[in-house]
PDB file of N, CA, C and O in Angstrom:
ATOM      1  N   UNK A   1      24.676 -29.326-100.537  1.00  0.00           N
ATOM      2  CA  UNK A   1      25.188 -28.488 -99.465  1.00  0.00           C
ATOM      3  C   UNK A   1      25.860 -27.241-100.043  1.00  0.00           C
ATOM      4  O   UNK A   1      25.814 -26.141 -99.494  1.00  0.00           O
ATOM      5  N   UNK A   2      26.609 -27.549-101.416  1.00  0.00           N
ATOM      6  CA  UNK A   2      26.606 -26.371-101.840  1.00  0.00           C
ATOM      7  C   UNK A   2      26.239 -25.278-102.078  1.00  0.00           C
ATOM      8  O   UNK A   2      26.685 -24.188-101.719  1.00  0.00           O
ATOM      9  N   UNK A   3      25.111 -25.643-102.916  1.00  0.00           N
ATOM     10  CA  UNK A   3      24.426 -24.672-103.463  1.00  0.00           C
ATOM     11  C   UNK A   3      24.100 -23.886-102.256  1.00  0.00           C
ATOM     12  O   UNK A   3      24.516 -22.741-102.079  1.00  0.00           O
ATOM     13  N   UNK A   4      23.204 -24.651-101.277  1.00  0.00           N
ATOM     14  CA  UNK A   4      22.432 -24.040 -99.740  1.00  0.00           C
ATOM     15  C   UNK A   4      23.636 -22.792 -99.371  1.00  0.00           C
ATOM     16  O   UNK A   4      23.394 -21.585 -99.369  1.00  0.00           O
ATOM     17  N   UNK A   5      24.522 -23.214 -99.170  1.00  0.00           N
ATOM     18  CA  UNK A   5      25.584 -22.021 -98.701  1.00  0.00           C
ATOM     19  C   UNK A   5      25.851 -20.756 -99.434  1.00  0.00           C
ATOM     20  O   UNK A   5      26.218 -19.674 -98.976  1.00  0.00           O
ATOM     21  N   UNK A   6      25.473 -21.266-101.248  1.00  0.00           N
ATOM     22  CA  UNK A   6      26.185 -20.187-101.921  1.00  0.00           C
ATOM     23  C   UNK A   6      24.837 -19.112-101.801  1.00  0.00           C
ATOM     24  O   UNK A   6      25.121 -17.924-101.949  1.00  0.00           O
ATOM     25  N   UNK A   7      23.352 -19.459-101.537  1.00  0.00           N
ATOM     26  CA  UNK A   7      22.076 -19.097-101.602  1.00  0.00           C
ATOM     27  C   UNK A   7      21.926 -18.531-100.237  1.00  0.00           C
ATOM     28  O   UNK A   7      20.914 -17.911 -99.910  1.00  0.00           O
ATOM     29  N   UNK A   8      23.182 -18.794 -99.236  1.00  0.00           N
ATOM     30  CA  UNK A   8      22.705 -18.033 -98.057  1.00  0.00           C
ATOM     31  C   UNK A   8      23.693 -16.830 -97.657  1.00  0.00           C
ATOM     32  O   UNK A   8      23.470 -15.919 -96.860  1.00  0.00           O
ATOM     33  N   UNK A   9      25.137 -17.133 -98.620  1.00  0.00           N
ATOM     34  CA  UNK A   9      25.989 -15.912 -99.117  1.00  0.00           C
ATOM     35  C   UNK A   9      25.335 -14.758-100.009  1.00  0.00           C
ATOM     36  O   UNK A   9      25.496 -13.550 -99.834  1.00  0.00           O
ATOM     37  N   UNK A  10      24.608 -15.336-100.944  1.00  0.00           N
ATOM     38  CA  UNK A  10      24.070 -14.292-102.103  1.00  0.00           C
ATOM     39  C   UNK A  10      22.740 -13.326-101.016  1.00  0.00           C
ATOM     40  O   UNK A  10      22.450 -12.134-100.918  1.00  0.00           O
ATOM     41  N   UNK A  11      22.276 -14.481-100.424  1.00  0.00           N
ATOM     42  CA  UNK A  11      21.346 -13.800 -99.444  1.00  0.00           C
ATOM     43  C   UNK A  11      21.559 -12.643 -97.952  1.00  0.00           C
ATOM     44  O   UNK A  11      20.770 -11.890 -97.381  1.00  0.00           O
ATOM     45  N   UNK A  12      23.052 -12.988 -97.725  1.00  0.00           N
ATOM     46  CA  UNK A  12      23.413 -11.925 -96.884  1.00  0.00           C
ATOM     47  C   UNK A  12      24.069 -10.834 -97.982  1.00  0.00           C
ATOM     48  O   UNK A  12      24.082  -9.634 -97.709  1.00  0.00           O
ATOM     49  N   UNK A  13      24.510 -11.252 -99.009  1.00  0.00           N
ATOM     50  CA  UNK A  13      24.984 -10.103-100.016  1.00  0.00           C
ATOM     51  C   UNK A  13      23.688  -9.010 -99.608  1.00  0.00           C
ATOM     52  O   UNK A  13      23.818  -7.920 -99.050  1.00  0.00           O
ATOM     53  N   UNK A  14      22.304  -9.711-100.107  1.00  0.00           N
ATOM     54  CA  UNK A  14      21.967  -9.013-100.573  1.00  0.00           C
ATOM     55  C   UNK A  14      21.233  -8.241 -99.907  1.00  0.00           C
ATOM     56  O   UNK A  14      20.498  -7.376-100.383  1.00  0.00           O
ATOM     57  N   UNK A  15      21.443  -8.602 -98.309  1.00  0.00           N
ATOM     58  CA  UNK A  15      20.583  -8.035 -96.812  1.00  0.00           C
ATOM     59  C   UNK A  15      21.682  -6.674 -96.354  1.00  0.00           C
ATOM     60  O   UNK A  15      21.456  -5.719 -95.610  1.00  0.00           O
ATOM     61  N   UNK A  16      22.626  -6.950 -96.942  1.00  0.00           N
ATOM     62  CA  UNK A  16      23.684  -6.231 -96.688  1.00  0.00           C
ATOM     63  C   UNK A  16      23.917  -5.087 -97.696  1.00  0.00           C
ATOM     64  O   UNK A  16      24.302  -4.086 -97.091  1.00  0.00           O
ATOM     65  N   UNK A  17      23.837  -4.933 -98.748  1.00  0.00           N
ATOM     66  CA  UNK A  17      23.011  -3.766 -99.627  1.00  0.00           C
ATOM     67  C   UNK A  17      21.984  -3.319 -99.776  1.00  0.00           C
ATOM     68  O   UNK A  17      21.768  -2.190-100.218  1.00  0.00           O
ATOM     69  N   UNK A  18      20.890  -4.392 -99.318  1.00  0.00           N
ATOM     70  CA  UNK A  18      19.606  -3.258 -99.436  1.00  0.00           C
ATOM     71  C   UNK A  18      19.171  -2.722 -98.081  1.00  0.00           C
ATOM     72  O   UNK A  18      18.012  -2.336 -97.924  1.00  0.00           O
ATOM     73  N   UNK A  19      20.403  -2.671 -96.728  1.00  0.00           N
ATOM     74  CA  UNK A  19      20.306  -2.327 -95.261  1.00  0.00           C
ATOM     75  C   UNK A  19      19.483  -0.830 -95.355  1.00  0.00           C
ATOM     76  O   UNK A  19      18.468  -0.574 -94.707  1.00  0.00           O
ATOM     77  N   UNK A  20      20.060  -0.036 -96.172  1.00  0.00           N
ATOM     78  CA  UNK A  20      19.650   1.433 -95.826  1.00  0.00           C
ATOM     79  C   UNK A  20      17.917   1.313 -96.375  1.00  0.00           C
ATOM     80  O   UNK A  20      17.286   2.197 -95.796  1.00  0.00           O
ATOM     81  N   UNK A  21      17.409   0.850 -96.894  1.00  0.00           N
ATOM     82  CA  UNK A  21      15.894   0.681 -97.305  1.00  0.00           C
ATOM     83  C   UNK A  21      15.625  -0.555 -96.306  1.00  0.00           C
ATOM     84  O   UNK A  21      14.743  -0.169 -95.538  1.00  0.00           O
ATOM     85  N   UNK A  22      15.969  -1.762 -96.011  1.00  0.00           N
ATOM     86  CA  UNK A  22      15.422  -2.700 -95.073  1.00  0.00           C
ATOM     87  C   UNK A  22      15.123  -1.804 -93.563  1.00  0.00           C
ATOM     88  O   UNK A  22      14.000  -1.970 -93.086  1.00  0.00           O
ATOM     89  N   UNK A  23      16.085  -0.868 -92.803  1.00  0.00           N
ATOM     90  CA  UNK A  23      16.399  -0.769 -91.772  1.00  0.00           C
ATOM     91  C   UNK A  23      15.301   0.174 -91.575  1.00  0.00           C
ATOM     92  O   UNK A  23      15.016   0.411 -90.401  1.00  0.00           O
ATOM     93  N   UNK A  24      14.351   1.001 -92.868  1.00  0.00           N
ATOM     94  CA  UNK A  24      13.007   2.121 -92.101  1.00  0.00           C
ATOM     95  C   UNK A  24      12.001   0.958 -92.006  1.00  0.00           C
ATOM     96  O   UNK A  24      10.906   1.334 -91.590  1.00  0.00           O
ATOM     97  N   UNK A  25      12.081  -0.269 -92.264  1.00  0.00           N
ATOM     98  CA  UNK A  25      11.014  -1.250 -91.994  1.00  0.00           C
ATOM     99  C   UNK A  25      10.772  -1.022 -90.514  1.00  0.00           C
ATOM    100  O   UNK A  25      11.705  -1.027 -89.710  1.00  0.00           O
ATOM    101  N   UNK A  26       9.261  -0.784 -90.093  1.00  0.00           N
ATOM    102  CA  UNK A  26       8.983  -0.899 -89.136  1.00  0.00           C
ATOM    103  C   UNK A  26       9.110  -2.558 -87.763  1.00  0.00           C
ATOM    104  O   UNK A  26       8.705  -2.822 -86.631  1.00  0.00           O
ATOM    105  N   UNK A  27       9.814  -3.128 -88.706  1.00  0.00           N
ATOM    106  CA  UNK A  27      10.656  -4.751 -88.072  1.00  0.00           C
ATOM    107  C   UNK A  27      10.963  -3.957 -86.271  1.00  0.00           C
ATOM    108  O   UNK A  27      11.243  -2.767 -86.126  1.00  0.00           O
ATOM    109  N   UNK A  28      10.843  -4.777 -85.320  1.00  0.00           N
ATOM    110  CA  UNK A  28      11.028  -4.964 -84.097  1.00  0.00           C
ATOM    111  C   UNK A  28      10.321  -3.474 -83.340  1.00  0.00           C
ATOM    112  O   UNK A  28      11.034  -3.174 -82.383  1.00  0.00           O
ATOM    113  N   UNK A  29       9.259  -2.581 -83.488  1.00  0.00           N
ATOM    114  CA  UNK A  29       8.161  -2.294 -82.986  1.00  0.00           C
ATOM    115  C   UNK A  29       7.050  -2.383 -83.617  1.00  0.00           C
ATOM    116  O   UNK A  29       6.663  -1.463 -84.338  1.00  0.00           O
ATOM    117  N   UNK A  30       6.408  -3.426 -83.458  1.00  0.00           N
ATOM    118  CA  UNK A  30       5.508  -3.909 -83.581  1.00  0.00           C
ATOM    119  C   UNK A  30       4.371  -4.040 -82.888  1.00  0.00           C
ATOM    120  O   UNK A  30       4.670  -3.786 -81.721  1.00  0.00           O
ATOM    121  N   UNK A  31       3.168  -4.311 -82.964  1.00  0.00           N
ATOM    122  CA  UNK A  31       2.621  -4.140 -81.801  1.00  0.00           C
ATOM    123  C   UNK A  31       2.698  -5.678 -81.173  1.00  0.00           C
ATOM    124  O   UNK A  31       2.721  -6.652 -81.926  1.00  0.00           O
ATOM    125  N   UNK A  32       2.726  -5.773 -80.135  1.00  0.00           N
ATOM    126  CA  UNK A  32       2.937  -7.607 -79.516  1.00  0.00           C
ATOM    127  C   UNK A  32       4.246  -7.228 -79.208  1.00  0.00           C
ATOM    128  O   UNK A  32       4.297  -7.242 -77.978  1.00  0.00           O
ATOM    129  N   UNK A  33       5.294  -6.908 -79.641  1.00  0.00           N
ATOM    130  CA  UNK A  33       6.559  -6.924 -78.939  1.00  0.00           C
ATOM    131  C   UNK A  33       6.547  -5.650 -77.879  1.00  0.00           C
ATOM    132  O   UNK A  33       6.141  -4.495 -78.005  1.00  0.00           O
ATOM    133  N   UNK A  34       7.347  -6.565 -76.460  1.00  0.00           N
ATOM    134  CA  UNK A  34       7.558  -6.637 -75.343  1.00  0.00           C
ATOM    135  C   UNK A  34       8.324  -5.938 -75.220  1.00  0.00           C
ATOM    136  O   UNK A  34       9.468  -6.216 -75.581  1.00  0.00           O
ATOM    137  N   UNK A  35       7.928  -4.411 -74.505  1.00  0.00           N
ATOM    138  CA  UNK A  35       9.053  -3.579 -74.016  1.00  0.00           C
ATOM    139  C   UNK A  35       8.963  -2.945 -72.996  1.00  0.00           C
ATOM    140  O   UNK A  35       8.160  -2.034 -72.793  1.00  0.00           O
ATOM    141  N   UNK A  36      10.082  -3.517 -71.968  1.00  0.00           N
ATOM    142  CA  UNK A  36       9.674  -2.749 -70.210  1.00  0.00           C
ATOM    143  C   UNK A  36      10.978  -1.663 -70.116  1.00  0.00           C
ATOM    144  O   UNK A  36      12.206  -1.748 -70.101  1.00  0.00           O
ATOM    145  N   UNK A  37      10.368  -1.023 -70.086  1.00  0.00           N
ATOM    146  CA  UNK A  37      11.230   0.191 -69.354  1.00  0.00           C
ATOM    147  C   UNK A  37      11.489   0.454 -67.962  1.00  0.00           C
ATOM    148  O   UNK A  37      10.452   0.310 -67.315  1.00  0.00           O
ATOM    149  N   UNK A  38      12.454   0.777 -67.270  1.00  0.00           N
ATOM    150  CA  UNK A  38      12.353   1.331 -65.595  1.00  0.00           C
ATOM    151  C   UNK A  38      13.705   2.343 -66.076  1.00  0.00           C
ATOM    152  O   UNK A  38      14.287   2.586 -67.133  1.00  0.00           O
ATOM    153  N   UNK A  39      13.808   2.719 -64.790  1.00  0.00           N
ATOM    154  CA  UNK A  39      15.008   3.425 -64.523  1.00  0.00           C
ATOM    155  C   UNK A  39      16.424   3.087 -65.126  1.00  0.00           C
ATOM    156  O   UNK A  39      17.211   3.698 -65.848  1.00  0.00           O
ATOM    157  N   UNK A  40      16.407   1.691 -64.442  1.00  0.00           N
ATOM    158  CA  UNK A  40      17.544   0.882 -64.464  1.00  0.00           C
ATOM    159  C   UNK A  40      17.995  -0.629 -65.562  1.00  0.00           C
ATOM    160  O   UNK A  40      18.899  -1.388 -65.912  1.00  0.00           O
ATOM    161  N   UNK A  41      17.148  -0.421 -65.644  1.00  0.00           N
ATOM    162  CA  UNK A  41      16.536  -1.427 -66.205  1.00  0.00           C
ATOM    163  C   UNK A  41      15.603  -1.361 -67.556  1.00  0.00           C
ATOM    164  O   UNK A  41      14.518  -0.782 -67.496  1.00  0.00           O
ATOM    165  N   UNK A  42      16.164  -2.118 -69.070  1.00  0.00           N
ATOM    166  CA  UNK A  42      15.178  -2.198 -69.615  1.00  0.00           C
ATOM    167  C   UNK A  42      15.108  -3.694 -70.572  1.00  0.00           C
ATOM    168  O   UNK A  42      16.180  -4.260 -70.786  1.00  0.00           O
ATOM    169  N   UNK A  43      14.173  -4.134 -70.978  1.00  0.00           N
ATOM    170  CA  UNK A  43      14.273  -5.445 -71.518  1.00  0.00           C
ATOM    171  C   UNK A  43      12.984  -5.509 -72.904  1.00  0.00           C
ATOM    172  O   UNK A  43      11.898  -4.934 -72.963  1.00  0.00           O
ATOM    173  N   UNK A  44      13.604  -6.377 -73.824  1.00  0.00           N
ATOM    174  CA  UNK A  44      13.032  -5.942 -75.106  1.00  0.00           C
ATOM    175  C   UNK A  44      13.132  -7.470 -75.883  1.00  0.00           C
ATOM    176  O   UNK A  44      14.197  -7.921 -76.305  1.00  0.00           O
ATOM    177  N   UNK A  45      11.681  -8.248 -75.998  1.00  0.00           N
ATOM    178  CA  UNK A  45      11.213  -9.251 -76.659  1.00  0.00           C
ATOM    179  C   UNK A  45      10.539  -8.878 -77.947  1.00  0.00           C
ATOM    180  O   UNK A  45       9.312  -8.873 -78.054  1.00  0.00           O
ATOM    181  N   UNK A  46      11.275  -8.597 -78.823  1.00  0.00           N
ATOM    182  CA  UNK A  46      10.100  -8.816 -80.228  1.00  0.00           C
ATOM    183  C   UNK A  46       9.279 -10.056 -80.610  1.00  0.00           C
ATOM    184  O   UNK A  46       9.492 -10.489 -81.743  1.00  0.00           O
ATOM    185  N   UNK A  47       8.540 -10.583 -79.990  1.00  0.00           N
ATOM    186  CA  UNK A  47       7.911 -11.484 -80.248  1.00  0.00           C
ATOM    187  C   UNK A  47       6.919 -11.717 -81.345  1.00  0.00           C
ATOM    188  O   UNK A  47       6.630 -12.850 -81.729  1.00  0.00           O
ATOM    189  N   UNK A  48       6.244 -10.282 -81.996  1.00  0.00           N
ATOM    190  CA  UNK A  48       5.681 -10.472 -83.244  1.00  0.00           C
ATOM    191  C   UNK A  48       6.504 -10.700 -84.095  1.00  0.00           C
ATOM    192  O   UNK A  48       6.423 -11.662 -84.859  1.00  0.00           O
ATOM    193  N   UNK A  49       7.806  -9.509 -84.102  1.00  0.00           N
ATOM    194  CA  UNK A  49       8.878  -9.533 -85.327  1.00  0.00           C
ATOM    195  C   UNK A  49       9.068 -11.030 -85.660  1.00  0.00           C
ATOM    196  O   UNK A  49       9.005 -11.528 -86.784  1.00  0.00           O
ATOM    197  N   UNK A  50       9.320 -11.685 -84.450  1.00  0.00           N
ATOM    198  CA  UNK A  50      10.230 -13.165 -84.659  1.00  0.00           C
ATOM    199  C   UNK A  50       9.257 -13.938 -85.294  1.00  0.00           C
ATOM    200  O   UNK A  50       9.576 -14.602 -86.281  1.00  0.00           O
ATOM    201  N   UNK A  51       8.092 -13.946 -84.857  1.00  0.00           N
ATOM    202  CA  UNK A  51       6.978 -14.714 -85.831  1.00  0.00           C
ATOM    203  C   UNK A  51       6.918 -14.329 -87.342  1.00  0.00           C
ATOM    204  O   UNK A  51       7.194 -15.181 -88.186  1.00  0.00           O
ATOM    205  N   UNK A  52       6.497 -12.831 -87.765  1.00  0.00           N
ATOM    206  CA  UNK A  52       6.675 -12.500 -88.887  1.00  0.00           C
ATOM    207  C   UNK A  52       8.299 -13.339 -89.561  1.00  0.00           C
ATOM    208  O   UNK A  52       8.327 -14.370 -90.233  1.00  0.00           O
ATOM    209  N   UNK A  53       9.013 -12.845 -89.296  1.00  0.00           N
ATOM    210  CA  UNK A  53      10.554 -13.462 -89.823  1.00  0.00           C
ATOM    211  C   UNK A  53      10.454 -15.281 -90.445  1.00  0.00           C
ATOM    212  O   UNK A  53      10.809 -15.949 -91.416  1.00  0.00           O
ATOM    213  N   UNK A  54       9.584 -15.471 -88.884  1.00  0.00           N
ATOM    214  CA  UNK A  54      10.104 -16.695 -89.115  1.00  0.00           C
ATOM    215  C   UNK A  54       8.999 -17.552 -90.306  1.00  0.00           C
ATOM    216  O   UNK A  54       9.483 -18.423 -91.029  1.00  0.00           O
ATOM    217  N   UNK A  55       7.938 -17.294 -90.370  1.00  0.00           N
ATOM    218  CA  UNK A  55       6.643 -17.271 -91.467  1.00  0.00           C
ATOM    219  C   UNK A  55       7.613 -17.235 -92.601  1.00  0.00           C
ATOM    220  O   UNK A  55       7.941 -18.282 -93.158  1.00  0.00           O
ATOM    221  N   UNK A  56       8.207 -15.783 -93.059  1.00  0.00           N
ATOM    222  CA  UNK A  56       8.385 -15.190 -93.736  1.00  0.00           C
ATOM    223  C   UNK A  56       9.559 -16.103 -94.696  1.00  0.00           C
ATOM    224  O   UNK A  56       9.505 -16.277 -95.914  1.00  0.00           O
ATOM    225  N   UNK A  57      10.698 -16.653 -93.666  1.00  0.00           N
ATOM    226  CA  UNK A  57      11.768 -17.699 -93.976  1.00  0.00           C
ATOM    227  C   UNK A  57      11.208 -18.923 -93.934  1.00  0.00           C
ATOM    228  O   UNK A  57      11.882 -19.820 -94.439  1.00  0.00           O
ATOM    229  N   UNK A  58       9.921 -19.279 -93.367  1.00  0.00           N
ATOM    230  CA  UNK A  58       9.462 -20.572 -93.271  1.00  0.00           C
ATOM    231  C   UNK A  58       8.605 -20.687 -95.210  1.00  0.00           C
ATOM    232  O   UNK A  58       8.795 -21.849 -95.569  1.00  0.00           O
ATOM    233  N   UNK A  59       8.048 -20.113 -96.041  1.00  0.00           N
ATOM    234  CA  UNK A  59       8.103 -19.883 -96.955  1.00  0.00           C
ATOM    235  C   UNK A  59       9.020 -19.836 -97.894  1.00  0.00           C
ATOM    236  O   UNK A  59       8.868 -20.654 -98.801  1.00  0.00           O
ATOM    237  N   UNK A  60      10.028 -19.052 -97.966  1.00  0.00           N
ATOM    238  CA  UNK A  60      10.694 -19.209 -98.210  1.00  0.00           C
ATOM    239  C   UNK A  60      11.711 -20.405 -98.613  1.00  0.00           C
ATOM    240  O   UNK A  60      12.065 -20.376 -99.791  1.00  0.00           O
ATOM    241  N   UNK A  61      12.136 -21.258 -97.964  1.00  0.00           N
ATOM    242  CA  UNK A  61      12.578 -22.579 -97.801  1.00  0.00           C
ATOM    243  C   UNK A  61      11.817 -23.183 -98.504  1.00  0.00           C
ATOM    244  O   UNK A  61      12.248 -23.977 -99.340  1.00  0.00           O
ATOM    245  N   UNK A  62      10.276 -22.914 -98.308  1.00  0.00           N
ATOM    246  CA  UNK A  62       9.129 -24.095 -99.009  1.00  0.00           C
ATOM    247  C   UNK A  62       9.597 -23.878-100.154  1.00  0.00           C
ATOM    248  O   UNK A  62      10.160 -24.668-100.912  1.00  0.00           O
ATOM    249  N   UNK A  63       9.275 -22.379-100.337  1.00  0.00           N
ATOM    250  CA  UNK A  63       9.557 -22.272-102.286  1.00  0.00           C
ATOM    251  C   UNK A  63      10.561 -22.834-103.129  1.00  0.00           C
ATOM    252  O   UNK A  63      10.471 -23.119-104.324  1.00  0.00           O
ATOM    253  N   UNK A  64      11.975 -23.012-101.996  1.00  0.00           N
ATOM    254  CA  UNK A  64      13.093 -23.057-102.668  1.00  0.00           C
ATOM    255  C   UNK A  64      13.024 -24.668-102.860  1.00  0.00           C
ATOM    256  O   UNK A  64      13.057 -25.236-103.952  1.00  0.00           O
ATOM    257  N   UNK A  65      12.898 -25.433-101.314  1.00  0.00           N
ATOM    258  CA  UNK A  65      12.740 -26.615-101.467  1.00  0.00           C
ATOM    259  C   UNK A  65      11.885 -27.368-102.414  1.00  0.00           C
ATOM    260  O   UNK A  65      11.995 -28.590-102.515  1.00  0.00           O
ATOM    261  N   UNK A  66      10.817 -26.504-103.290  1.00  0.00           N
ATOM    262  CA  UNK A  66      10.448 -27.208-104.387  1.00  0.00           C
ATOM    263  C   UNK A  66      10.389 -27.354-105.369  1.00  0.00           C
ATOM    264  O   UNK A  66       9.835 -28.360-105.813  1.00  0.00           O
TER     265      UNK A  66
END
């Protein structure tokens, strides 16, 4: 349980310094994600992003877990 925590500290360390290069990632317009516009109203599903992410961390884990 340790380690897992210190690997998910080092891992926001390191989401948290490389923000200014992560953040021109084209992450949450995508094509597949859901965006309605009106007047009053607007509502916003990234539904590819969340797949990519979650692939992306679902790997991840594999690698580590083995």
């Amino acid at each position: 349980m340790n380690r897992t925590l210190i690997l998910i500290g080092l891992l926001v360390i390191a989401v948290g310094l490389l923000w200014p290069w992560l953040s021109r990632l084209p992450l949450g317009q995508l094509p597949g994600d859901i965006a309605i516009r009106r007047e009053n109203f607007s509502f916003y599903f990234p539904i590819t992003t969340m797949i990519i992410i979650s692939v992306v961390l679902s790997a991840v884990m594999w690698l580590l877990d083995r």
